[in-house]
N, CA, C and O of each residue as an XYZ file, in Angstrom:
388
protein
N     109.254    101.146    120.547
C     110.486    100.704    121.137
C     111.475    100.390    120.026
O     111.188     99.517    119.206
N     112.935    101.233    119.935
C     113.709    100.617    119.127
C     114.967    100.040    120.056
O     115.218    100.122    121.258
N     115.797     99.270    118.656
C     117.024     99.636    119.123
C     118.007     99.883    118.855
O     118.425     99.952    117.700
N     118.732    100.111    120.021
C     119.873    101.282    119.441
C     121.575     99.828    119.244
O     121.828     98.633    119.389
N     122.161    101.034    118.871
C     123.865    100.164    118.859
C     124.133     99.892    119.996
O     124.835     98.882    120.050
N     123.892    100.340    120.997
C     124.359     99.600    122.314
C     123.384     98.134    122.700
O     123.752     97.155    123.349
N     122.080     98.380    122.072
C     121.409     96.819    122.132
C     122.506     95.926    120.959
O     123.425     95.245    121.413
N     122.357     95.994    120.004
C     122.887     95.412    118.792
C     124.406     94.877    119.375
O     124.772     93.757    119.022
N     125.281     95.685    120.268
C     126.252     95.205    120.662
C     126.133     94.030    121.279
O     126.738     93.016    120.932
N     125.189     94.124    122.419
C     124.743     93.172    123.399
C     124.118     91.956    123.255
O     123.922     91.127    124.145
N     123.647     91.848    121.458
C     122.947     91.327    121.149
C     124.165     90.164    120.319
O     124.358     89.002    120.675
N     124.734     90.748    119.371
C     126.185     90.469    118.749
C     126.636     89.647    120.399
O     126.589     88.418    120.465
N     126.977     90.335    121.408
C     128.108     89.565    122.141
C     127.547     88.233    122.723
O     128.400     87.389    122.999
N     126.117     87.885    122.973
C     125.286     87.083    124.058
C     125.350     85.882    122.574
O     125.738     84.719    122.685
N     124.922     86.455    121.396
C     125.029     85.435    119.987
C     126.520     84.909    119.417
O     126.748     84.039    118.577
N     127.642     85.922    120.333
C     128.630     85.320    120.063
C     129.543     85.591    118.648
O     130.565     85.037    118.242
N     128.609     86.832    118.007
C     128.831     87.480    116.391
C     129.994     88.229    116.880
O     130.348     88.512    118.024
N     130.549     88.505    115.616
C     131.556     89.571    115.273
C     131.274     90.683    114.001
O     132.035     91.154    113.156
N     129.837     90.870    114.266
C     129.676     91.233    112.457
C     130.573     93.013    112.735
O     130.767     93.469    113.862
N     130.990     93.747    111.408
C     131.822     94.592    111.566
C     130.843     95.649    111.183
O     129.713     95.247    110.908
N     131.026     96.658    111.130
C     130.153     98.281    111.285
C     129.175     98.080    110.258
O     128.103     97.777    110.780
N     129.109     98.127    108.976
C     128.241     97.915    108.270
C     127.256     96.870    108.423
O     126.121     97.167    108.052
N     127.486     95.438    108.997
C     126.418     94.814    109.449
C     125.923     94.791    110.546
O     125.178     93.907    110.968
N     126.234     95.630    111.047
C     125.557     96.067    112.722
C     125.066     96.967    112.082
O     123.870     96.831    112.341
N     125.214     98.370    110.970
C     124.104     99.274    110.798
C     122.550     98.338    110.137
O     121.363     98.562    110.376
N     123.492     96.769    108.846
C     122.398     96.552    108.713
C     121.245     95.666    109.570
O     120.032     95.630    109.364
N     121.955     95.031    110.500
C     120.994     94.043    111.448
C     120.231     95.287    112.730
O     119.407     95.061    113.615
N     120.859     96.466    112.376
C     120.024     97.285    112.963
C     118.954     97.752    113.149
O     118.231     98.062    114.096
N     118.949     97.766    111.139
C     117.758     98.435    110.540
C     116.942     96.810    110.642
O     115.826     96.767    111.158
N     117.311     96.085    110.344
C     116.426     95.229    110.203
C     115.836     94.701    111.518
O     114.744     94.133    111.504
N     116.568     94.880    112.718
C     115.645     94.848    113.855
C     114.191     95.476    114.038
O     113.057     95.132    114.373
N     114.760     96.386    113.698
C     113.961     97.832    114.282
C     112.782     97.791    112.949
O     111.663     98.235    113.207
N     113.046     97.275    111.589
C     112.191     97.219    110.907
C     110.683     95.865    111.348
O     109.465     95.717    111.246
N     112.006     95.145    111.884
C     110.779     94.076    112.625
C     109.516     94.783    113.490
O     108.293     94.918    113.444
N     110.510     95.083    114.188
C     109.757     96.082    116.101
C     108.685     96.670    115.349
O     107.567     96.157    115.394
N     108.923     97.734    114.637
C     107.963     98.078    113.601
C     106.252     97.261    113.260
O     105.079     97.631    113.285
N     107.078     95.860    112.926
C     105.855     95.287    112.147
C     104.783     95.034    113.520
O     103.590     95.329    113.447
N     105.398     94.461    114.731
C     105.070     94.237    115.519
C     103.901     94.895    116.167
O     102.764     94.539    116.477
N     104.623     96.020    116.259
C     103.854     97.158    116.772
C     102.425     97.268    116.121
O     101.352     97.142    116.712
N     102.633     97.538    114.735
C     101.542     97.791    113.771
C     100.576     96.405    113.977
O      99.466     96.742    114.389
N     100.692     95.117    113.820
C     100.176     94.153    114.787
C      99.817     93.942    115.923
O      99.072     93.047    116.320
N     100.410     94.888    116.602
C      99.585     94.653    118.246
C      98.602     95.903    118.392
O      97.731     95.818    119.258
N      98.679     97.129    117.561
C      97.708     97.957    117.552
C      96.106     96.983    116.791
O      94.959     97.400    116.631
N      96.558     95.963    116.560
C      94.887     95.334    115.992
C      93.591     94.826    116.835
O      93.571     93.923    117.671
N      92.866     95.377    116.537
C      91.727     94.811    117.763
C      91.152     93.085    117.346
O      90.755     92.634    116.271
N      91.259     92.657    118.222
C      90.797     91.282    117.691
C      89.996     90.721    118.678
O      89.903     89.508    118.864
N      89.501     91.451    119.220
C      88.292     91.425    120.328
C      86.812     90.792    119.393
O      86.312     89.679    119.553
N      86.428     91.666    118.600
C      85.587     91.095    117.058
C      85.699     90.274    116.333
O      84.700     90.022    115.659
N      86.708     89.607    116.147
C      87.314     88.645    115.319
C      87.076     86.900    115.852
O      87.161     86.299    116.923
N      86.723     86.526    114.350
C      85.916     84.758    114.794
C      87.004     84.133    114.806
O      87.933     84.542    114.110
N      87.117     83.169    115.479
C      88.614     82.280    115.556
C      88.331     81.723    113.952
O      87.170     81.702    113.542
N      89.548     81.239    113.005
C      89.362     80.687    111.684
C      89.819     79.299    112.273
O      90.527     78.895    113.196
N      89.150     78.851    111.395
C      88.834     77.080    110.727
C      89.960     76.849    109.653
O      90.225     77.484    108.631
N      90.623     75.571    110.297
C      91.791     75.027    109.194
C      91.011     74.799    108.404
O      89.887     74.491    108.801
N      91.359     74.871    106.559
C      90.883     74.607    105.476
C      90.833     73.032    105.316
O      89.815     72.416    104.999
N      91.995     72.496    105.562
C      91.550     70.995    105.569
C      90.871     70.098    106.272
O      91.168     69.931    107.455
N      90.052     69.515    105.798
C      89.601     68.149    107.564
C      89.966     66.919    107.823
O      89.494     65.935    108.393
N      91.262     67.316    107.067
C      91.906     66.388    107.792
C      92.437     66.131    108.973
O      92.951     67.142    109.451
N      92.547     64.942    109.817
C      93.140     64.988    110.976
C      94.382     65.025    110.927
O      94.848     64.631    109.857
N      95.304     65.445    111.904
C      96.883     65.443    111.861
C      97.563     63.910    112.402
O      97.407     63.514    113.557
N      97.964     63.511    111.857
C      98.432     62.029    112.007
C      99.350     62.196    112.926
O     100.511     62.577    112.775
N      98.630     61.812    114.170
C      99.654     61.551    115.765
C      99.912     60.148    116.080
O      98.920     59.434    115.934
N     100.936     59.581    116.459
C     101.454     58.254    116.658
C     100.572     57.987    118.214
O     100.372     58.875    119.043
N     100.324     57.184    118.286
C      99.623     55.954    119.600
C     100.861     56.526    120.837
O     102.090     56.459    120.867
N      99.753     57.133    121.842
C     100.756     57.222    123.038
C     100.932     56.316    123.758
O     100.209     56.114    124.734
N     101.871     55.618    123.456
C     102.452     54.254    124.332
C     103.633     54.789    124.673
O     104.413     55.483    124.021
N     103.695     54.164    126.378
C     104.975     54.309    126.745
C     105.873     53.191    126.924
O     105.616     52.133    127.498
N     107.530     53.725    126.077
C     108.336     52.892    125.738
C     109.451     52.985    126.780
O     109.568     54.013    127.447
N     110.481     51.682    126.983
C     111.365     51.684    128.311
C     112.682     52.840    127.136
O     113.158     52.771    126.003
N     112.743     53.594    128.100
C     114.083     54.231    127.339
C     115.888     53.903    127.488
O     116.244     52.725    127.459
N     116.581     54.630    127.591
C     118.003     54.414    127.840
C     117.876     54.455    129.557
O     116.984     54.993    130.213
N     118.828     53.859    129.951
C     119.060     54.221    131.782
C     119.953     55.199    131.392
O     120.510     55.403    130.313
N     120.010     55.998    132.882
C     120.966     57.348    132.722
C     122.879     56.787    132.420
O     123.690     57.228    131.606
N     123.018     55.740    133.415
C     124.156     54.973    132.966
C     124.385     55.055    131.834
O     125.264     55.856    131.515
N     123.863     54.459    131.019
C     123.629     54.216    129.339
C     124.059     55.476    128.329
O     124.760     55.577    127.323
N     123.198     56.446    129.206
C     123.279     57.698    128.537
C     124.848     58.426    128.988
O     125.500     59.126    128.214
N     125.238     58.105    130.311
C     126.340     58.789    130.513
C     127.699     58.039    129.825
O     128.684     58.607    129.355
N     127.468     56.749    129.905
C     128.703     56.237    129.167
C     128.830     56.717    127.432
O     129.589     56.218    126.602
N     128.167     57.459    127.290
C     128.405     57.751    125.794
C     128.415     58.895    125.472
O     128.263     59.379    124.350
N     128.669     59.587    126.840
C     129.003     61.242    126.533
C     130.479     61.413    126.887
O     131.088     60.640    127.627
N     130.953     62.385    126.354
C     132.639     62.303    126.243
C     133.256     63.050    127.641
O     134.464     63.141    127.857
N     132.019     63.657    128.709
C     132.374     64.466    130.019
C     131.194     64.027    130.989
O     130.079     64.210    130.500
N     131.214     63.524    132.171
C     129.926     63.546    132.896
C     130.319     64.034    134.299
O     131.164     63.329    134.849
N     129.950     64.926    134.877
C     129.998     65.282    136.533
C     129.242     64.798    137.231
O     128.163     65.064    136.701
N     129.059     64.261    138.069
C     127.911     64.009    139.400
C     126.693     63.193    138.593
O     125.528     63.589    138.573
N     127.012     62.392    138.156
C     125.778     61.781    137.591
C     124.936     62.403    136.206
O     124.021     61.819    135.625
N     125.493     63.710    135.860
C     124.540     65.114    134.783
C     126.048     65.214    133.530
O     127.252     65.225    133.785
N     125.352     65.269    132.228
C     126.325     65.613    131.617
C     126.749     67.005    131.411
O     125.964     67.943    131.271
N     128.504     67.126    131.396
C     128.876     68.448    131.455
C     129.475     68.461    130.023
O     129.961     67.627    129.259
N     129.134     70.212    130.011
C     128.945     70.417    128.930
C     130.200     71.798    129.455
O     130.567     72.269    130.531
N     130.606     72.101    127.609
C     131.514     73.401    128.001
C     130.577     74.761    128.499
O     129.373     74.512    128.556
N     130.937     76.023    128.829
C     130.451     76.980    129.282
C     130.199     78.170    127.471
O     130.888     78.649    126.570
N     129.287     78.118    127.749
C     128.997     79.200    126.253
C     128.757     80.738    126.664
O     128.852     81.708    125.912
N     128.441     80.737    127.968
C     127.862     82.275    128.105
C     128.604     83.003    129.311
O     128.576     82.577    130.466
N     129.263     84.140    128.908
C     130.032     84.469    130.026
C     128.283     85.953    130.796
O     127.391     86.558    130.202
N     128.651     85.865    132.098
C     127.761     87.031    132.748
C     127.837     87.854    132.803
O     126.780     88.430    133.062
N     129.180     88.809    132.618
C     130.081     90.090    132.161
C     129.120     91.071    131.873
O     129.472     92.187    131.491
């Protein structure tokens, strides 16, 4: 699966880029060089394969799950600069076009 300039467009407009011809040929190649790796990675059988063991034994230092009283939504809405219906509003980033 590659892709083409009409993905890369679509891809540029949804991210909101303007890159100009030469960096659309290069975020092209470099897509498609990804897709590539991918591929060559999902052709691997790992049906045979032993799950690996972290090298360290150490444990990962997780904080005590206690539950703490948080903000009330009040709280939270008085300190946003727009709120509708109780939810904060936010501007619109993505047109559906």
């Amino acid at each position: 699966m590659a892709i083409t300039e009409n993905g890369i467009d679509k891809i540029t407009k949804l991210a909101q880029l303007k890159p100009n011809r030469q960096e659309k040929q290069r975020l092209l190649a470099d897509l498609n060089r990804i897709l590539e790796h991918l591929e060559i990675i999902d052709k691997i059988d790992m049906e045979k394969s032993e799950e690996m063991q972290h090298q360290l034994s150490e444990q990962t230092p997780f904080r005590n799950n206690i539950a703490i009283t948080g903000s009330t939504r009040e709280e939270i809405l008085f300190s946003v600069p727009q709120s509708y219906n109780g939810l904060i509003a936010v501007p619109k980033v993505a047109d559906r076009s």
